[in-house]
SEDOZA-835785 format. One line per field, with one value per residue (C-alpha): residue number from 1; residue in three letters; y, x, z. Coordinates in steps of 0.5 Angstrom, whole numbers, plus 2048, in hexadecimal, padded with zeros to 3 digits. Example, Ala and Ser with C-alpha at 12.3 -4.5 7.8 and 13.67 -1.06 7.14 Angstrom:
<recs>
num <- [1_2]
residu <- [ALA_SER]
c2 <- [7F7_7FE]
c1 <- [819_81B]
c3 <- [810_80E]
</recs>
This chain:
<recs>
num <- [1_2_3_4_5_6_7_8_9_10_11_12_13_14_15_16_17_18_19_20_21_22_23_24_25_26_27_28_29_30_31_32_33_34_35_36_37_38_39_40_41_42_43_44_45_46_47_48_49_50_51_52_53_54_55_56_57_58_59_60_61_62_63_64_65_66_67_68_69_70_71_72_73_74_75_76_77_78_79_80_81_82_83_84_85_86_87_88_89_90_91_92_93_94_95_96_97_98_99_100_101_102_103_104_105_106_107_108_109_110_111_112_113_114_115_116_117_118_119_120_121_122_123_124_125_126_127_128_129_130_131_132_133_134_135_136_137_138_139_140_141_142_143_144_145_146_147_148_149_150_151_152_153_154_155_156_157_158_159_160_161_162_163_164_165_166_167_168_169_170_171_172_173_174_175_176_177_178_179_180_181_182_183_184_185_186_187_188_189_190_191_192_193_194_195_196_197_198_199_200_201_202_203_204_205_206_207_208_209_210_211_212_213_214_215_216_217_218_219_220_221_222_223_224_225_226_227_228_229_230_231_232_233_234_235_236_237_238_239_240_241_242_243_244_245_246_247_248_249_250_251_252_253_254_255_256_257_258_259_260_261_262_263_264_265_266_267_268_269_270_271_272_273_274_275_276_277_278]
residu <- [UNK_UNK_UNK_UNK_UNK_UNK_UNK_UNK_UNK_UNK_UNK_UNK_UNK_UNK_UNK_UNK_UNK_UNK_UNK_UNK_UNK_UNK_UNK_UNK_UNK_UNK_UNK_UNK_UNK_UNK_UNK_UNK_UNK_UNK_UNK_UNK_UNK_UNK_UNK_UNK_UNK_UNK_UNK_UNK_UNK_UNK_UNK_UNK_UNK_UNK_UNK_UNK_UNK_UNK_UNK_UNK_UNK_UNK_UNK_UNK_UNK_UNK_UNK_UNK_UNK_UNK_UNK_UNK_UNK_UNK_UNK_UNK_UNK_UNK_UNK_UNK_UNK_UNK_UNK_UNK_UNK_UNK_UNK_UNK_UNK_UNK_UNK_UNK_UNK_UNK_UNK_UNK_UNK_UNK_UNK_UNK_UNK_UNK_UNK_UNK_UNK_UNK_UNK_UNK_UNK_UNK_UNK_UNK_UNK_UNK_UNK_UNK_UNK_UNK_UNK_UNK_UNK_UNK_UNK_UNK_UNK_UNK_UNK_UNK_UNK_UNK_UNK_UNK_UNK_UNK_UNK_UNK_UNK_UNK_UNK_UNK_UNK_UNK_UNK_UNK_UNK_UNK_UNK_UNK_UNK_UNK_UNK_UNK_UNK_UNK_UNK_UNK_UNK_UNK_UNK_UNK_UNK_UNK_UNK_UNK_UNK_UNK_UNK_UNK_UNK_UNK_UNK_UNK_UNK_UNK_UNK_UNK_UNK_UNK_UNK_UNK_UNK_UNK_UNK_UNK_UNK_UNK_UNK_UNK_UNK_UNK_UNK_UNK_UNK_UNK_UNK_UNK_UNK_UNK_UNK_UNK_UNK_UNK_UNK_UNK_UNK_UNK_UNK_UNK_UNK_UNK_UNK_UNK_UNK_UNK_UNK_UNK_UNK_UNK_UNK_UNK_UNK_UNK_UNK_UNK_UNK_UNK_UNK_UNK_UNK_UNK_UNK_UNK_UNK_UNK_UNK_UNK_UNK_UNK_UNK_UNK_UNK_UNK_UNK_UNK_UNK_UNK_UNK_UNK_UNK_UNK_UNK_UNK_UNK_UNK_UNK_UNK_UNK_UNK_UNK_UNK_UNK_UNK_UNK_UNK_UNK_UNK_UNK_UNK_UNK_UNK_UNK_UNK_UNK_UNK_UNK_UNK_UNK_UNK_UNK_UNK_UNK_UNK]
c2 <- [7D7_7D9_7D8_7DE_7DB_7E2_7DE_7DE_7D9_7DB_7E1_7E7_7EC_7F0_7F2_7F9_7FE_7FF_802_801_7FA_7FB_7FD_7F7_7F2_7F5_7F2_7EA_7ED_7F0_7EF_7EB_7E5_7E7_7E4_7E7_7E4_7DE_7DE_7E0_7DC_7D5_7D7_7D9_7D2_7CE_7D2_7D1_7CA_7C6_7BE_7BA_7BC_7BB_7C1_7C6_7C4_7C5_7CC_7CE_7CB_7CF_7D5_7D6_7D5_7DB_7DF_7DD_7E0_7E7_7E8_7E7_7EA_7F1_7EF_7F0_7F6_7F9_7F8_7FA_801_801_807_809_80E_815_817_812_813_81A_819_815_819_81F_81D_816_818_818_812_80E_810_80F_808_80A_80A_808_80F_80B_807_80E_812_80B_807_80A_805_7FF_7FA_7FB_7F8_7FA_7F8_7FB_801_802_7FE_7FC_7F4_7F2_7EB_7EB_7E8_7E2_7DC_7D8_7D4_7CE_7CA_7C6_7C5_7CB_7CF_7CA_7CC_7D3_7D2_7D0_7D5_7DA_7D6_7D5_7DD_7DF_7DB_7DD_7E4_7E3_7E0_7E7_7EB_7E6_7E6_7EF_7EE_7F0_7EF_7E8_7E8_7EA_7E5_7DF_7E1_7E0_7DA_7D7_7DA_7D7_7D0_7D0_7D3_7CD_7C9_7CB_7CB_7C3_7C3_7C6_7C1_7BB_7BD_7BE_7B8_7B5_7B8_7B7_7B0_7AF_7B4_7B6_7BB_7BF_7C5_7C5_7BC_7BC_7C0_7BA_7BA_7B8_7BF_7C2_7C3_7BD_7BE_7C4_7C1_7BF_7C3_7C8_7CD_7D1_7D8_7DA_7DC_7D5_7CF_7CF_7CD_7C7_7C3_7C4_7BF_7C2_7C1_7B9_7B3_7B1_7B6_7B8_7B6_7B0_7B0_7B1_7B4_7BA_7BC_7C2_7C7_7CB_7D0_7D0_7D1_7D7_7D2_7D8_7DD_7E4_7E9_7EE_7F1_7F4_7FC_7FF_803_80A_80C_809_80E_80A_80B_808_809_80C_813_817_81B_823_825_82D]
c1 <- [76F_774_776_77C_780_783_78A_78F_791_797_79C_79B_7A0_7A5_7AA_7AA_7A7_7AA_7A5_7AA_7AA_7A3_7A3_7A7_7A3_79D_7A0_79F_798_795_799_799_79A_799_793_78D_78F_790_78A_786_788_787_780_77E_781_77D_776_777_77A_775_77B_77B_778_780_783_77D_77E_786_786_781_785_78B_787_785_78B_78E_788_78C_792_78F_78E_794_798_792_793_79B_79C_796_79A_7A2_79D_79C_7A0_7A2_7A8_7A4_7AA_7A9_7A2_7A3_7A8_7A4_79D_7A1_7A5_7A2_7A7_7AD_7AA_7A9_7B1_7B4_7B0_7AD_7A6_7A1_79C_796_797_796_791_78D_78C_78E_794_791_791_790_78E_793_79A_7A1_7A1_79A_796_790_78F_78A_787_78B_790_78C_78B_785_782_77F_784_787_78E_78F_78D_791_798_796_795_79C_79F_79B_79D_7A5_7A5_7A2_7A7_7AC_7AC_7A9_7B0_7B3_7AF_7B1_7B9_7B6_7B5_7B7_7B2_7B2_7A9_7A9_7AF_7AA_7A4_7A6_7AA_7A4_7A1_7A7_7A5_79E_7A1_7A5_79F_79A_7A0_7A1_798_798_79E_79A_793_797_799_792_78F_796_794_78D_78B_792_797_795_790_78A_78B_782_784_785_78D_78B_789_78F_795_799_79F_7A1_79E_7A6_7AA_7AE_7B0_7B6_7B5_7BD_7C4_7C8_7C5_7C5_7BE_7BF_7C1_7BC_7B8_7B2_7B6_7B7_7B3_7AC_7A8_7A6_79E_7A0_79E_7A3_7AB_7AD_7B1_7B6_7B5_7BB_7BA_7B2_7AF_7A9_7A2_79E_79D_7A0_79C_798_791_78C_78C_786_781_782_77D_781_787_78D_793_791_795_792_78F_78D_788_789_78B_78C]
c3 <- [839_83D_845_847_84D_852_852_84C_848_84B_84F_84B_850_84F_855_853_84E_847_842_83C_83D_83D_837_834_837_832_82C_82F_831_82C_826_820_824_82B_82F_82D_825_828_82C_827_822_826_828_822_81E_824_823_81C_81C_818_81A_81F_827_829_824_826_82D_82D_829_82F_834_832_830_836_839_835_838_83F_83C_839_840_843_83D_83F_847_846_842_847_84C_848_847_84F_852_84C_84D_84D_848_843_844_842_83C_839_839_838_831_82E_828_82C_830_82B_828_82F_830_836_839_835_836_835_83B_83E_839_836_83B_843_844_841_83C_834_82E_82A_829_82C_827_827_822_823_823_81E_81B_815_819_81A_815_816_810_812_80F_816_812_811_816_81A_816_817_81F_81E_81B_820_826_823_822_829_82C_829_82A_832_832_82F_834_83B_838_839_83F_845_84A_84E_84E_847_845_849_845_83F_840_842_83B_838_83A_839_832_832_832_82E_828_82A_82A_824_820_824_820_818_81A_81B_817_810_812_812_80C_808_808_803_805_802_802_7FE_7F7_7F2_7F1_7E9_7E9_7EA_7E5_7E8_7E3_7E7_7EE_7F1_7EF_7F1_7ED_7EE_7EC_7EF_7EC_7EF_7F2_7F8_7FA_7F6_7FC_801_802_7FD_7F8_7F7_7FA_7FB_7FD_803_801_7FF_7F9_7F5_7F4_7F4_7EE_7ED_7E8_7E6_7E1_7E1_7DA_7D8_7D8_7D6_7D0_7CF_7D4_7D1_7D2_7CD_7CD_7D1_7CE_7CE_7D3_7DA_7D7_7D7_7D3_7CC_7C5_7C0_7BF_7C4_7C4_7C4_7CC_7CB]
</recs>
């Protein structure tokens, strides 16, 4: 169950219209990793969360939190819509070709939704669950969380260093905080969890089932040597399990490729006769 409080999470107010903005500002909302990717993912990793209660209340704190921010997000480029120029309007619902070329208006924001918020990207694309990874392992859906939450910092950092509005930039530097933050979470629980279970995601398959001669090393599939010198390259592994070995001219393990011909029914390219085709 779910309570709606009337007042936002925080400021979501422009100090003038700018619908081109606006339409920036889709991306961090319905994008790839936007708000409702993250707002998603979390809460379904809670509902399906089968750990201990503080990681399944953990993701719903957060998820819920994103929920906030969707909001905010919708709220803001609602408002960047209102008052809208009567010619940008017009430009935009006019020739979406030009529009989109010139980078303008987004003439959904006229034709779609009547001013407000969508669930797309900033060029349109609709946001869909493929962006959102819940696999009911907490080890690595908490890697994936991090990854979401470093690539949607990075580009609500683009979009502040693209703004000019006072109200905008005071919104997103509170998203980029809070940003900041769940980042920091999500280290604190790989960590927790490296700890406790291992580093190796999943940590329950039996390792003496696994190749373990081709386990640790790295294998350089380069012109030059370069890679050799990173730290996956030489040392203990990072699982502590073993070291890490260089491979400099990697050898071929398997047999040449080949395949059996296909019966004649499935009409492939065969050799031999062919039948009398005229």
């Amino acid at each position: 169950m779910f309570y709606h409080i009337k007042e936002m999470q925080y400021n979501a107010k422009p100090s003038c219209p700018d619908p081109q903005y606006a339409k920036k500002l889709q991306e961090i909302l319905g994008g790839q990793f936007g708000e409702i990717s993250v707002m998603m993912q979390y809460l379904f990793q809670g509902w399906n969360c089968r750990g201990e209660e503080k990681y399944r209340d953990m993701l719903f704190d957060i998820g819920t939190e994103e929920m906030a921010h969707v909001e905010m997000l919708a709220t803001m480029i609602a408002r960047l819509l209102d008052g809208a120029p009567v010619s940008a309007q017009e430009e935009a619902a006019k020739d979406p070709i030009l529009e989109a070329a010139m980078g303008g208006m987004n003439p959904q924001h006229i034709i779609v939704s009547g001013l407000g918020a969508t669930p797309t990207d900033s060029v349109g694309y609709p946001w869909n669950s493929r962006y959102t990874i819940a696999s009911g392992n907490l080890l690595a859906d908490f890697r994936a969380n991090l990854n979401a939450e470093s690539q949607g910092r990075l580009q609500a950092v683009r979009l502040y260093e693209l703004a000019d509005d006072p109200g905008v930039k005071d919104m997103l530097s509170f998203l980029i905080a809070r940003d900041t933050m769940h980042q920091n979470q999500w280290l604190a629980a790989i960590a927790e969890l490296e700890a406790q279970d291992g580093k190796v995601v999943p940590v329950t398959f039996p390792r003496n089932l696994e190749k373990r001669e081709f386990a640790y090393k790295f294998m350089n599939f380069s012109r030059g040597e370069a890679s050799k010198f990173g730290r996956w390259a030489s040392g203990p592994s990072m699982d502590g399990c073993s070291t890490f070995q260089y491979v400099a001219q990697p050898e071929p393990h398997g047999g040449l490729v080949g395949q059996q011909l296909a019966p004649l029914s499935i009409h492939d390219t065969v050799p031999g006769p062919k039948p009398n085709i005229c």
